[in-house]
N, C-alpha and C positions, 0 to 999 in steps of 0.2 A: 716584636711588633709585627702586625696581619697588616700588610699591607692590600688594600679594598682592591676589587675585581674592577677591569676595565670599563665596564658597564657601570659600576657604581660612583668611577669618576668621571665620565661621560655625562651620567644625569645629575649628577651632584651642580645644582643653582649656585650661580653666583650670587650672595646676600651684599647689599650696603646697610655696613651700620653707620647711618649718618651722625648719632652720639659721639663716636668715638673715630667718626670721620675715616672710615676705610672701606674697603672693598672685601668680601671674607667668602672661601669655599668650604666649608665644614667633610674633612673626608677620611672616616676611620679615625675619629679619634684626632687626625693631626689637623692643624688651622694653616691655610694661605691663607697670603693677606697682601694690599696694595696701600699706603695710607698715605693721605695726601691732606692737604691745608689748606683753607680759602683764604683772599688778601686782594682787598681792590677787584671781585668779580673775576677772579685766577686761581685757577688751580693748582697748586704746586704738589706733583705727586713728586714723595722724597724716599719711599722706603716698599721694595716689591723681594716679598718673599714667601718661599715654597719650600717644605721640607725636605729634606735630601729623598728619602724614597720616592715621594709623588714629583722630583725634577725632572723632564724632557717630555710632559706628557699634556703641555698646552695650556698648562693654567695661568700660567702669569699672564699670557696672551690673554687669556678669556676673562681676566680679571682687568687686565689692563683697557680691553674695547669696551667693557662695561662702564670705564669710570671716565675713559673719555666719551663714549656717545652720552653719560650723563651731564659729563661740561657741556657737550653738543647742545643739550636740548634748554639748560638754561642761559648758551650765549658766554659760556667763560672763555676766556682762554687759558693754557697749559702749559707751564713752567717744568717740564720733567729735570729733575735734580735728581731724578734716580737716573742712576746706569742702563737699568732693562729699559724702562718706560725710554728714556734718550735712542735708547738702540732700536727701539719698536718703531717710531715714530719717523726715522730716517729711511726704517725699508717699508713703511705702509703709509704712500703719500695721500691715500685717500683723508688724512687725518689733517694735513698739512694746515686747513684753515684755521686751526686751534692754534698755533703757535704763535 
């Protein structure tokens, strides 16, 4: 497996597929992903994951601001039952009103 140039994970867009209710970075081939559930106007992100090679290089973060500044803008709030999204949200209080 080619693991993609620095550059190509850097411009690699965060996608929402709202179908299938996740958050996706498309890169070399391998899929991050964030997937979460709506219930009562609440987001419950449940499942954040990133392929062992592309690990330590910012994605989950980049996928995880994307899917709460989209709870943001329709007024949800965020139920994290995932582990990363729990541990993100505790050191970046800027999010804190979601909870």
């Amino acid at each position: 497996m080619v693991i993609p140039e620095s550059d190509a994970i850097r411009s690699a867009p965060v996608e929402h597929n709202i179908d299938q209710q996740q958050f996706e970075l498309h890169i070399g081939g391998m899929l991050c992903l964030l997937q979460y559930r709506v219930a009562n106007g609440k987001m419950i992100i449940h499942h954040t994951e990133v392929p062992p090679p592309l690990e330590n290089r910012g994605l989950a973060e980049r996928m995880t601001r994307a899917a709460l500044d989209y709870a943001r803008t329709l007024d949800w709030k965020v139920e994290p039952r995932c582990p990363y999204t729990a541990a993100f949200l505790r050191r970046h209080r800027e999010y804190c009103d979601l909870l």
